[in-house]
N, C-alpha and C positions, 0 to 999 in steps of 0.2 A: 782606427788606423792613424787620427793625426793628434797630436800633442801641440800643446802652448797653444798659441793667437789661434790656428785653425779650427784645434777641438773648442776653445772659448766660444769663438764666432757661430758655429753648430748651434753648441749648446745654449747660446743665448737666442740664438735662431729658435728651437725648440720651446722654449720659455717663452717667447713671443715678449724679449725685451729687443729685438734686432730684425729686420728685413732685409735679408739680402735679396738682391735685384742681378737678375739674368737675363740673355737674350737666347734665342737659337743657335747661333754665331758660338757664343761662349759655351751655352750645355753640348754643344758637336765637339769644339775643343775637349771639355770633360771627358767626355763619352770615348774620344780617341786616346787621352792621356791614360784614362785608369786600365785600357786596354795595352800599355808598353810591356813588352817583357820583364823591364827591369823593378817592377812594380808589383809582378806577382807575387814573390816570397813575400810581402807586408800584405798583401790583401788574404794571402794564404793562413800567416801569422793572425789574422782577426777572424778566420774560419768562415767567409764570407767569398763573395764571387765580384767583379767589374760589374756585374748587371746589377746587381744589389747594391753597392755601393753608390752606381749612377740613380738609383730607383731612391735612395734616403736622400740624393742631396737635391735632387730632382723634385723631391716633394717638400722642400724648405725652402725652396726659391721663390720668388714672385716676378715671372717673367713677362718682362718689357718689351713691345715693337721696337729695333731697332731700323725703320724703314728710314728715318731720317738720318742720314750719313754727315757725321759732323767731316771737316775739312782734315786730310793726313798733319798728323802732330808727331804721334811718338817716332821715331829713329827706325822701327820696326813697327811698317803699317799695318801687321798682323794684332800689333796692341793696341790700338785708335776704337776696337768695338769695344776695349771694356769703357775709355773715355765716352763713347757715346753712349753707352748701357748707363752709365751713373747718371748723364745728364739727363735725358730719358728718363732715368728714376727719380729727380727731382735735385740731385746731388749736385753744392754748389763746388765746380771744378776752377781752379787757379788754375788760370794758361798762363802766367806769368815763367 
């Protein structure tokens, strides 16, 4: 379903040259995005379902406790769990 940097990132995922890091927070977001309406014709287009889609990206992840809540940063405190997922995963984050 995705092209460029997203199918790269998968598929380097799959390779086991890359670790992406999730939390609960993030995989609920997934799980409600791939379920929009506007989204079905391309999941249609790949002959696949929202559950299976959730269930491949679901099983490439390496999901992090995000219990430790870093301090509101982004503009939109909806985006602050992925800054806290990366730091969480070890990822060095520029707050500059």
């Amino acid at each position: 379903m995705w092209r460029g940097i997203p199918y790269k990132l998968l598929d380097w995922t799959e390779k086991d040259v890359l670790t992406i890091y999730t939390s609960l927070d993030i995989l609920m977001e997934v799980h409600r995005v791939l379920h929009y309406p506007k989204l079905q014709k391309f999941i249609d287009r790949e002959h696949t379902s929202p559950v299976e889609l959730f269930s491949k990206i679901e099983s490439l992840c390496t999901v992090v406790q995000t219990d430790q809540k870093i301090d509101p940063i982004c503009s939109d405190p909806d985006d602050d769990k992925f800054l806290s997922c990366a730091m969480i995963g070890g990822i060095q984050v520029d707050m500059a």
